[in-house]
The first five atom37 places (N, CA, C, CB, O) and aatype in JSON, in Angstrom:
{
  "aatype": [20, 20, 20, 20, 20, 20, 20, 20, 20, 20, 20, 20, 20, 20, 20, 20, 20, 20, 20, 20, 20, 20, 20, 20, 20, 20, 20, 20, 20, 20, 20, 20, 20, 20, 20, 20, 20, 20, 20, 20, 20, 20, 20, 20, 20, 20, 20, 20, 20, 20, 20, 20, 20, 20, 20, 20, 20, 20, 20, 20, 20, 20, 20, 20, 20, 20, 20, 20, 20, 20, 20, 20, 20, 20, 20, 20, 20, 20, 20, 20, 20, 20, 20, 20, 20, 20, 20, 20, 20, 20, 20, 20, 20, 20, 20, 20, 20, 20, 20, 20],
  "atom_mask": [
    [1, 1, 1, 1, 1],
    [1, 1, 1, 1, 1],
    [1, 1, 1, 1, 1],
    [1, 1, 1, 1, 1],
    [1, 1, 1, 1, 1],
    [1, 1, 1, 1, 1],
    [1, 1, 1, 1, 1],
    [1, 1, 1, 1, 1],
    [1, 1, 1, 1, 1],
    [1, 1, 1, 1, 1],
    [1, 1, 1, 1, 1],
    [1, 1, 1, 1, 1],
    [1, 1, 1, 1, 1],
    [1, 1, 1, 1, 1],
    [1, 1, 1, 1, 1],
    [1, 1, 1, 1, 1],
    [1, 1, 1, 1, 1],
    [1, 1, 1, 1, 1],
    [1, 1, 1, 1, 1],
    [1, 1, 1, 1, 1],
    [1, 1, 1, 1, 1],
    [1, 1, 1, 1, 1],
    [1, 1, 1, 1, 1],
    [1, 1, 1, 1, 1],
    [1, 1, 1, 1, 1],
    [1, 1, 1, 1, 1],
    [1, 1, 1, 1, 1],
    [1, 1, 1, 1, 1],
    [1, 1, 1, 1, 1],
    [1, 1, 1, 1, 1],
    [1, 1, 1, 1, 1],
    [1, 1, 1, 1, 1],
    [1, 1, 1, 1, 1],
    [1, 1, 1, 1, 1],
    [1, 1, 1, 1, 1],
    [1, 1, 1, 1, 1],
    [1, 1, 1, 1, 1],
    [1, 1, 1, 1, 1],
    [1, 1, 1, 1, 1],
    [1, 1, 1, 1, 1],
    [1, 1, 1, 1, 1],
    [1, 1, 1, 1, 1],
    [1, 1, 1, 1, 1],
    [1, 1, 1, 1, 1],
    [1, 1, 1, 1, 1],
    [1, 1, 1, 1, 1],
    [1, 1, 1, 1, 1],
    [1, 1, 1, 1, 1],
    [1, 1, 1, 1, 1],
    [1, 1, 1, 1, 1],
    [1, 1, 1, 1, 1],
    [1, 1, 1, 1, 1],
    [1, 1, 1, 1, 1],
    [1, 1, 1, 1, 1],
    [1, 1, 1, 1, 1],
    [1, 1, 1, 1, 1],
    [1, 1, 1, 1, 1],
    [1, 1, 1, 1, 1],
    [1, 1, 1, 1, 1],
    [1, 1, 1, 1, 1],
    [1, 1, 1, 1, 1],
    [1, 1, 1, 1, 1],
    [1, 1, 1, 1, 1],
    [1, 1, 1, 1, 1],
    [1, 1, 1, 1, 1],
    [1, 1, 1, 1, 1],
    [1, 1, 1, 1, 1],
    [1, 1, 1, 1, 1],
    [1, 1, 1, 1, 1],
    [1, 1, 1, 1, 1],
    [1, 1, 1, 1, 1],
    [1, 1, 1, 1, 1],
    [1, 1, 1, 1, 1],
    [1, 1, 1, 1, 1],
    [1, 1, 1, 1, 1],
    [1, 1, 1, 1, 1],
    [1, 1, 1, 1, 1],
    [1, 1, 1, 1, 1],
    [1, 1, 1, 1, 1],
    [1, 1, 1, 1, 1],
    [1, 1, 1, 1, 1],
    [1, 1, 1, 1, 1],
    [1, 1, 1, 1, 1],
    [1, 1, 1, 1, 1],
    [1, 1, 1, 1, 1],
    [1, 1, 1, 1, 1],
    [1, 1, 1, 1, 1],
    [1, 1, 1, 1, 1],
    [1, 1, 1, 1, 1],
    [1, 1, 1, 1, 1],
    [1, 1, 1, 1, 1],
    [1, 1, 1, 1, 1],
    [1, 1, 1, 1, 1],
    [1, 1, 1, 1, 1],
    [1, 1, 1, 1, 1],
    [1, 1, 1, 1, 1],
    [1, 1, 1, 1, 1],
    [1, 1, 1, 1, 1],
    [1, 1, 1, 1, 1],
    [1, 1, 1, 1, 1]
  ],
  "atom_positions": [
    [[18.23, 19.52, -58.93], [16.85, 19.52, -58.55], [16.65, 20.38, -57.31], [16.36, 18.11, -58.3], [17.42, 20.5, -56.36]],
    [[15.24, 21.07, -57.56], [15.23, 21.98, -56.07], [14.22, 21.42, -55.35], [14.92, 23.67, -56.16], [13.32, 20.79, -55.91]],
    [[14.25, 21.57, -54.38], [13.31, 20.84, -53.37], [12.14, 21.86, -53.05], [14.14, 20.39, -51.93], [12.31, 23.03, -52.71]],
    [[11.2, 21.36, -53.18], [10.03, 22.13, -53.31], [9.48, 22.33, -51.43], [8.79, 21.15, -54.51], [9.49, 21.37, -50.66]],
    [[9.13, 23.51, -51.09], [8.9, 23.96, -49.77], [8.03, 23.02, -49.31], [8.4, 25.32, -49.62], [8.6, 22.55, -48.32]],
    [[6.77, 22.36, -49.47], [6.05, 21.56, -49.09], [7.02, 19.82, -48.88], [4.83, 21.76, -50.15], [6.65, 18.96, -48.08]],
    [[7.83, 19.71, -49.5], [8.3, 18.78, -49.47], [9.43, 18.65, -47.9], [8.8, 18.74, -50.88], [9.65, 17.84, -47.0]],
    [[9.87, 19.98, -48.35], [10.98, 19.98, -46.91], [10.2, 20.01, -45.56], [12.06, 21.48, -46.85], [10.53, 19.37, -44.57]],
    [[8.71, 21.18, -45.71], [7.91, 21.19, -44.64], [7.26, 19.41, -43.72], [6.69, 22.13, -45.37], [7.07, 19.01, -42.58]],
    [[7.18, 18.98, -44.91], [6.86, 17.57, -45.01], [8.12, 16.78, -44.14], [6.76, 17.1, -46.73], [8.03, 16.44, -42.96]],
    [[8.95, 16.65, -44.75], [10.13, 15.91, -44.14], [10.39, 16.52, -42.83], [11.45, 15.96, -45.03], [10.59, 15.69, -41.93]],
    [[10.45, 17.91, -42.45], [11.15, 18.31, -41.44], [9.31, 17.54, -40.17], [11.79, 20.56, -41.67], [9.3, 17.19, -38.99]],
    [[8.51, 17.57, -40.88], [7.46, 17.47, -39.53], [7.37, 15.24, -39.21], [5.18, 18.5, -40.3], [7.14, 14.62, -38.18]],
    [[7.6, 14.89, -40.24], [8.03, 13.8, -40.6], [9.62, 13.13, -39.51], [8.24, 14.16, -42.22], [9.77, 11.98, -39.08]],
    [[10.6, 14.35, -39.36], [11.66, 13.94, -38.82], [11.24, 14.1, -37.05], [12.96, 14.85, -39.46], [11.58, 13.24, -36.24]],
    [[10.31, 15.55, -36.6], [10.29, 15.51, -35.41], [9.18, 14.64, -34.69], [10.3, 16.71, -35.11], [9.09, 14.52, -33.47]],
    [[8.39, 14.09, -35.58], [7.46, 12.67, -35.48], [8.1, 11.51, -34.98], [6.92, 12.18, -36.85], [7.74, 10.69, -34.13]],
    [[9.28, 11.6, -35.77], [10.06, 10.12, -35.52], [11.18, 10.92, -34.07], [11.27, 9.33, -37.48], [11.3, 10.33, -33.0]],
    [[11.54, 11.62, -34.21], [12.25, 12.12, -32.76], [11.49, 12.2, -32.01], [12.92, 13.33, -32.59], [11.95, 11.7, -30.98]],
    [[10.45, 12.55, -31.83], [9.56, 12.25, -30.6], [8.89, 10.79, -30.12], [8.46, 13.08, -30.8], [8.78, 10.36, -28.97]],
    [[8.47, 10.17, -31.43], [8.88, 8.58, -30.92], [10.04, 7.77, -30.38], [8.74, 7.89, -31.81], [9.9, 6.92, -29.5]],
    [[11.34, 8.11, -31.01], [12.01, 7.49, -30.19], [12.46, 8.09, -28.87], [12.92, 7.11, -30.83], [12.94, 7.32, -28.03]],
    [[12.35, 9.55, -28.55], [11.9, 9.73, -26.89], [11.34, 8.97, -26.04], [11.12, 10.57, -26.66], [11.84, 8.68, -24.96]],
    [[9.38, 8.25, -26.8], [9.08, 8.19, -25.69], [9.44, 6.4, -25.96], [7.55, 8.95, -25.25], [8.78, 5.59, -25.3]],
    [[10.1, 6.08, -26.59], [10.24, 4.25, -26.94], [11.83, 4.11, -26.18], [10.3, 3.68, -29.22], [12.27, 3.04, -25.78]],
    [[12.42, 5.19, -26.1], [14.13, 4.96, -24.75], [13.51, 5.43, -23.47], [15.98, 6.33, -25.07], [14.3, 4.88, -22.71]],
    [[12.82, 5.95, -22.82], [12.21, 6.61, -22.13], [12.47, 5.73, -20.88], [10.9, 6.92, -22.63], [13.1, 5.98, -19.85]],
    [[11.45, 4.11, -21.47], [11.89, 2.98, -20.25], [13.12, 2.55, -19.85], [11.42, 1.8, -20.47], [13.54, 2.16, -18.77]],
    [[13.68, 2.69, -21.09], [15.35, 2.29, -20.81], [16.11, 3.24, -19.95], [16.25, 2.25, -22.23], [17.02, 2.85, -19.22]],
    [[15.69, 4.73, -20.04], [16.8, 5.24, -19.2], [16.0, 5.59, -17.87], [17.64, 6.6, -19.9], [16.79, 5.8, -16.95]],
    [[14.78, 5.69, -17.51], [14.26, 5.91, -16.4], [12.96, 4.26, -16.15], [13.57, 7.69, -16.56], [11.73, 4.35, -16.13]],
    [[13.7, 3.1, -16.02], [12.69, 2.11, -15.97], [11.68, 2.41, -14.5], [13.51, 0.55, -15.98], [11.91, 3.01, -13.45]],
    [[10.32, 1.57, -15.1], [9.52, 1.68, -14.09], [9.59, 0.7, -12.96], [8.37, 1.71, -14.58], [10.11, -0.41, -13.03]],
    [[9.02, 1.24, -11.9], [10.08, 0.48, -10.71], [8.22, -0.86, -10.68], [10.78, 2.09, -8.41], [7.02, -0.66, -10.86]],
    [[9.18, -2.22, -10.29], [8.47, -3.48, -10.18], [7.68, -3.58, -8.83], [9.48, -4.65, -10.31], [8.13, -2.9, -7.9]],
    [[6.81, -4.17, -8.64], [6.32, -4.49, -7.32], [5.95, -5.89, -7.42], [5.15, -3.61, -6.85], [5.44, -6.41, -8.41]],
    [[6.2, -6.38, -6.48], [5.94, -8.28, -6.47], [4.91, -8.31, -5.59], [7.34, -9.47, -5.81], [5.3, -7.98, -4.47]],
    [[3.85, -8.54, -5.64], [2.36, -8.94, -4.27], [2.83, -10.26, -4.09], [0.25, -8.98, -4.85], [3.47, -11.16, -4.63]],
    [[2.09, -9.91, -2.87], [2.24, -11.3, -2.12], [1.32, -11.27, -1.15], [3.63, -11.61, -1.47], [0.62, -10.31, -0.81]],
    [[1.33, -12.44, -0.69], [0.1, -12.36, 0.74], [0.48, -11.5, 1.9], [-0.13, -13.92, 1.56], [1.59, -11.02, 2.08]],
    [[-0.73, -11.33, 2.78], [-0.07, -10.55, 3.72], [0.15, -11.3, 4.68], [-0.66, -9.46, 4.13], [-0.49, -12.34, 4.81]],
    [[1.1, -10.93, 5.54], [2.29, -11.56, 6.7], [1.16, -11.4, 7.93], [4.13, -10.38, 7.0], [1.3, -12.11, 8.92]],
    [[0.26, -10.65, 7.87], [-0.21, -10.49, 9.44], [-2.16, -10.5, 8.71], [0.63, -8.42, 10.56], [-2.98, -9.7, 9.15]],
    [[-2.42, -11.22, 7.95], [-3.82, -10.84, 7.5], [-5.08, -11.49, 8.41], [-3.97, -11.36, 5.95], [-6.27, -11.5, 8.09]],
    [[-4.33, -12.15, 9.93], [-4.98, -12.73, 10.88], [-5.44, -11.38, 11.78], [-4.04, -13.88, 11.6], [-6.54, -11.39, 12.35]],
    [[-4.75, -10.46, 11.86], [-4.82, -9.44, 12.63], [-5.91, -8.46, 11.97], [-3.44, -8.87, 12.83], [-5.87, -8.09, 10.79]],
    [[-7.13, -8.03, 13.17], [-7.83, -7.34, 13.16], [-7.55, -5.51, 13.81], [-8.64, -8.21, 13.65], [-7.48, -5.32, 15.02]],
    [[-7.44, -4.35, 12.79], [-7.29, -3.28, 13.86], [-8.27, -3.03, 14.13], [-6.69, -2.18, 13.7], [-9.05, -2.75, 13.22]],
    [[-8.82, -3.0, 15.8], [-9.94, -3.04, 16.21], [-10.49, -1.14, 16.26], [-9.82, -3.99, 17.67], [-11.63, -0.69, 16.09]],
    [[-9.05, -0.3, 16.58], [-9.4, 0.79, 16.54], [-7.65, 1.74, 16.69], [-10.67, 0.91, 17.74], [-6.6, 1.13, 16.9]],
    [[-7.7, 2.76, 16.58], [-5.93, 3.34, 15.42], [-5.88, 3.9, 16.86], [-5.83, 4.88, 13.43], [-4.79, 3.73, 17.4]],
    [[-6.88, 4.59, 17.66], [-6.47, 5.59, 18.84], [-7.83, 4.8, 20.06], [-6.76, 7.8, 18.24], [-9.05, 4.81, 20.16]],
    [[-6.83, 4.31, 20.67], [-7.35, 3.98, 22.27], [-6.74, 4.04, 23.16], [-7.76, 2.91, 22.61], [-5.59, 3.61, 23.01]],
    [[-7.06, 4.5, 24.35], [-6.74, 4.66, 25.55], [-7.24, 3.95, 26.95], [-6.92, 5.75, 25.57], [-8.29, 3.83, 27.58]],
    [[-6.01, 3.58, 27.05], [-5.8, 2.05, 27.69], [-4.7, 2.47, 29.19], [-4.78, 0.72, 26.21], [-3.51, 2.79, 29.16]],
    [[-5.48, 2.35, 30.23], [-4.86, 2.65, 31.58], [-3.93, 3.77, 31.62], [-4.13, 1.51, 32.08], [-2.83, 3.7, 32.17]],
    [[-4.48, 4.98, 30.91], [-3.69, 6.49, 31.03], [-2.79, 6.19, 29.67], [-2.56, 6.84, 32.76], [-2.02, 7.13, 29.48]],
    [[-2.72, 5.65, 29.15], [-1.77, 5.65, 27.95], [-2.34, 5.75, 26.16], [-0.99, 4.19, 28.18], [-3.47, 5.29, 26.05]],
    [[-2.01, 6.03, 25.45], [-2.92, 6.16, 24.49], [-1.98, 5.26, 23.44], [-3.35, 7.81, 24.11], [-0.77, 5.17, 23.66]],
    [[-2.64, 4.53, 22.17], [-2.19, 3.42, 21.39], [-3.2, 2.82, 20.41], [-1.75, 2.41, 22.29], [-4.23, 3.47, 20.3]],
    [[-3.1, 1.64, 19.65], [-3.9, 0.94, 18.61], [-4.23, -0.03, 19.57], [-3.19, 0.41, 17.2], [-3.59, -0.5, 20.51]],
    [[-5.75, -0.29, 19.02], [-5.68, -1.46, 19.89], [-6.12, -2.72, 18.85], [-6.75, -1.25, 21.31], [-6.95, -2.29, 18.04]],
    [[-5.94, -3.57, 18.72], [-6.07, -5.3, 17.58], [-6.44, -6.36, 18.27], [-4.56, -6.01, 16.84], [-6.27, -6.58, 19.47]],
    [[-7.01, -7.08, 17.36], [-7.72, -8.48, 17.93], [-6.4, -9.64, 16.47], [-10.4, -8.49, 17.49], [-5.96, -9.49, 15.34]],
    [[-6.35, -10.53, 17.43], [-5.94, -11.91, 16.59], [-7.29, -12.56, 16.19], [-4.98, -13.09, 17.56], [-8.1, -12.86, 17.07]],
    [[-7.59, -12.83, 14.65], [-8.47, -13.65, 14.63], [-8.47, -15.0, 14.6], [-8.97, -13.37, 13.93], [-9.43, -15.72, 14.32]],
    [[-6.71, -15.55, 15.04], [-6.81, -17.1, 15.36], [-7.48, -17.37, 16.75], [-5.29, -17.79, 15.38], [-8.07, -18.42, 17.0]],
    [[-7.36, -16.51, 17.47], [-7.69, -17.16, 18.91], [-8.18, -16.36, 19.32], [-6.79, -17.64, 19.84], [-8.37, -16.62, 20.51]],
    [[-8.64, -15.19, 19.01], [-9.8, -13.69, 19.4], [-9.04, -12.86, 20.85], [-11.95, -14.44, 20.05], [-9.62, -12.26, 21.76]],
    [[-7.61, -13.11, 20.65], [-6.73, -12.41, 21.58], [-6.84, -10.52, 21.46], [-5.1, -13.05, 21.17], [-6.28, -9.88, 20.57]],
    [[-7.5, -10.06, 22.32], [-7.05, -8.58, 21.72], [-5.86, -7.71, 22.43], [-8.37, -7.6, 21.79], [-5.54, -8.01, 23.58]],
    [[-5.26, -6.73, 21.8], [-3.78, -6.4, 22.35], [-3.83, -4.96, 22.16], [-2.42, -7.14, 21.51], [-4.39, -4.35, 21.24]],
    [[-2.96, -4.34, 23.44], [-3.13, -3.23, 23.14], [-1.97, -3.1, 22.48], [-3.46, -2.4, 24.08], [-1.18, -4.03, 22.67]],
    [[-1.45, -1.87, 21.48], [-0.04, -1.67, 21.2], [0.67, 0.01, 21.92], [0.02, -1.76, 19.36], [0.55, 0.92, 21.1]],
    [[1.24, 0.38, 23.04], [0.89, 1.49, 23.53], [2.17, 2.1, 22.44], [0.89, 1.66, 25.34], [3.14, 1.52, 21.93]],
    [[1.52, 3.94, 22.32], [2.46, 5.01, 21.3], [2.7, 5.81, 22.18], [1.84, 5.81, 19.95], [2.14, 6.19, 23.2]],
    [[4.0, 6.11, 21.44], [4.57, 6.95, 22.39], [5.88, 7.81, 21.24], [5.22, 5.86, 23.91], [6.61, 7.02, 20.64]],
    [[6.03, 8.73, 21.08], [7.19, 9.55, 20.45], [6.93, 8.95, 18.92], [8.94, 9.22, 21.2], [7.86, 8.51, 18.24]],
    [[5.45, 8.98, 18.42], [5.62, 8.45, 17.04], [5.9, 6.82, 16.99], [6.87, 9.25, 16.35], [5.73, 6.22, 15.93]],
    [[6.42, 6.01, 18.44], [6.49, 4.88, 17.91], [5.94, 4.13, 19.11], [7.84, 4.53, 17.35], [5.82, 4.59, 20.24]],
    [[5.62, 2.86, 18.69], [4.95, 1.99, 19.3], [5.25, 0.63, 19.81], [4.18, 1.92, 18.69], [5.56, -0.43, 19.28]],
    [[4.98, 1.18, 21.47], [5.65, -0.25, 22.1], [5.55, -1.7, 22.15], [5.59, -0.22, 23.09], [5.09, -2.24, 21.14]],
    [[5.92, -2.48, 23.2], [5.46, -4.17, 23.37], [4.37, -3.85, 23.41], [5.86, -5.2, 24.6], [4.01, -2.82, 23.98]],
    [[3.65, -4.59, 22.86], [1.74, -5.32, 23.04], [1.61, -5.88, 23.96], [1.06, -6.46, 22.08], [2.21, -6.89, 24.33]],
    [[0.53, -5.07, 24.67], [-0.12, -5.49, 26.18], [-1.28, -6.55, 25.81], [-0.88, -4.0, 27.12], [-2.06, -6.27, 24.9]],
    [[-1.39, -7.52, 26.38], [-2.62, -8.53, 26.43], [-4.07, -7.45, 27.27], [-2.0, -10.24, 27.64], [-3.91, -6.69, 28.22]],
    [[-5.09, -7.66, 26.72], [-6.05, -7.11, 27.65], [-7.11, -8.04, 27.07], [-6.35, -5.4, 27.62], [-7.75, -7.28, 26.35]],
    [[-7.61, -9.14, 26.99], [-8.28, -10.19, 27.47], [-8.62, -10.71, 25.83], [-9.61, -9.76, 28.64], [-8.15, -10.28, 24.78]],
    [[-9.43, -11.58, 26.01], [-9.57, -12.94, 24.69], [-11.23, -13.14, 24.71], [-8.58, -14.89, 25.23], [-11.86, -13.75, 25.57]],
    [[-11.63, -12.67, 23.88], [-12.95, -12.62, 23.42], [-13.52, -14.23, 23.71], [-12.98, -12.1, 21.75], [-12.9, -15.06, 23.05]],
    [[-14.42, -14.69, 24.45], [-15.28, -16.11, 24.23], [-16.32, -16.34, 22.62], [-16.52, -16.11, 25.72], [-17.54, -16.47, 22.55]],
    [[-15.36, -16.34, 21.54], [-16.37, -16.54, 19.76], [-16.63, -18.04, 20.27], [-15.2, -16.42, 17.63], [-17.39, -18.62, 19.49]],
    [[-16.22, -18.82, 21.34], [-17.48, -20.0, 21.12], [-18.58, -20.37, 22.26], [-16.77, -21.44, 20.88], [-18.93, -21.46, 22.71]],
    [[-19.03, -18.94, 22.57], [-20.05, -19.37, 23.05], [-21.24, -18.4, 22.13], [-19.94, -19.25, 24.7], [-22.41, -18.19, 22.47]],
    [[-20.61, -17.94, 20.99], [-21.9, -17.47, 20.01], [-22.77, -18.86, 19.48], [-21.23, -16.54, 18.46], [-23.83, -19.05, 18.89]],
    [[-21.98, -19.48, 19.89], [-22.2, -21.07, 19.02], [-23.5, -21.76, 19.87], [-20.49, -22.37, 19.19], [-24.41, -22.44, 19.39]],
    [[-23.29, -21.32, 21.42], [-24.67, -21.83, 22.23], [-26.33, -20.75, 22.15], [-24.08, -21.87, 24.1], [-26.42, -19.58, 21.78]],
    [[-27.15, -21.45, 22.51], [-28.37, -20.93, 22.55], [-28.48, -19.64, 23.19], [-29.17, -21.78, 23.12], [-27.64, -19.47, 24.07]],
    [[-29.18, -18.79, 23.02], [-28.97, -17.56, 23.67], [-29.8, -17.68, 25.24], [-29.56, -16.27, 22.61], [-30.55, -18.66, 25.29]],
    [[-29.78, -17.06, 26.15], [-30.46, -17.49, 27.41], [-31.79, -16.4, 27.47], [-29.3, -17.38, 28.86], [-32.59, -16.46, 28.4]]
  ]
}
């Protein structure tokens, strides 16, 4: 029996159909996609109040705690960033009294 040209054309487009499926069906197996686990955030009390401030000649981030309305400076320096300076604690309960 001879194999008729449409038939082989057939099979051969038929074979690189299925080779290209199983490309992209090992694909995960040899390059898996990388996992990420969420979770809460570790510091989601912390407010950045502003990325660049300048604070007694020094320049840095400056943040508020919103447990206790503490704000802090963090001073930068060489790309990295030092101990946190205290620079004072907001009064949020006297929004609570009448205004004068």
């Amino acid at each position: 029996m001879t194999m008729r040209k449409s038939d082989w054309t057939l099979k051969a487009i038929l074979a690189v159909i299925a080779l290209f499926l199983g490309i992209i069906a090992l694909r995960p197996v040899v390059n898996p996609p990388d996992t990420v686990l969420a979770q809460s955030a570790r510091f989601e009390h912390v407010f950045i109040a502003a990325t660049t401030f300048l604070y007694k000649g020094q320049q840095g981030m400056l943040v508020m705690d919103r447990r206790n309305a503490n704000v802090w400076f963090f001073p930068k320096s060489n790309d990295q960033f030092g101990e946190p300076v205290f620079v004072l604690r907001l009064p949020f309960e006297k929004l609570d009294q009448a205004p004068r």
